[in-house]
C-alpha positions, 0 to 999 in steps of 0.5 A: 661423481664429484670432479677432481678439482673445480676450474673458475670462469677466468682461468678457462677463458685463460686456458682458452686464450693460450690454447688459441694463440699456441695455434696448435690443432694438437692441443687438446687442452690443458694438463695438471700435475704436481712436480717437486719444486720449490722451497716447501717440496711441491708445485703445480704445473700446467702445460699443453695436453696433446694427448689423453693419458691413460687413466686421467681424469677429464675435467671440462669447463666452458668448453676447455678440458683440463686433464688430470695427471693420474699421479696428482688426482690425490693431491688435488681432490677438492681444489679449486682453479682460477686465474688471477693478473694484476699490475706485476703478475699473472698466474693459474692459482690453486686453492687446494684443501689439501696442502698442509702448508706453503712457502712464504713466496707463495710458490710450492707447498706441502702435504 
């Protein structure tokens, strides 16, 4: 069975350093979700999983889980996770053969 999304090297070994440093044993890994935002309608989010939610998918890599809410495993089929930092930013970045669209700041997207 193919997984929801894919996950690079860089954005696990990302995930894993921020799960070491909240220094929280609670934390399971990371969760992915969708919420309404931005100019475009859409955003991903990602925080903190303490707990695995009833039918979410379960994506590991490098030892890292990333957890799929249930509401978002749609919208994300196909994509893929990284992690990109420069001189000015640092952020999860989302290439999602799904989006129809996104806002000139590269901030939300829709469908």
């Amino acid at each position: 069975m193919k997984q929801v999304i894919t996950v690079t090297d860089r954005a696990a070994e990302h995930a894993k350093a921020l799960i070491e440093k909240a220094n929280d044993p609670e934390i399971l890994g990371l969760r992915i979700g969708i919420k309404s935002k931005g100019c475009s309608g859409q955003s991903y989010h990602v925080e903190y999983a303490k707990t695995h939610k009833k039918f979410e998918d379960v994506v590991e890599h490098q030892g890292i889980k990333f957890y799929i809410d249930p509401a978002a495993t749609m919208y994300l089929l196909g994509s893929k996770m990284d992690y990109v930092s420069d001189k000015l930013s640092s952020t999860f970045t989302f290439d999602n053969p799904n989006a129809k669209g996104q806002c000139g700041c590269g901030e939300s997207f829709h469908f």
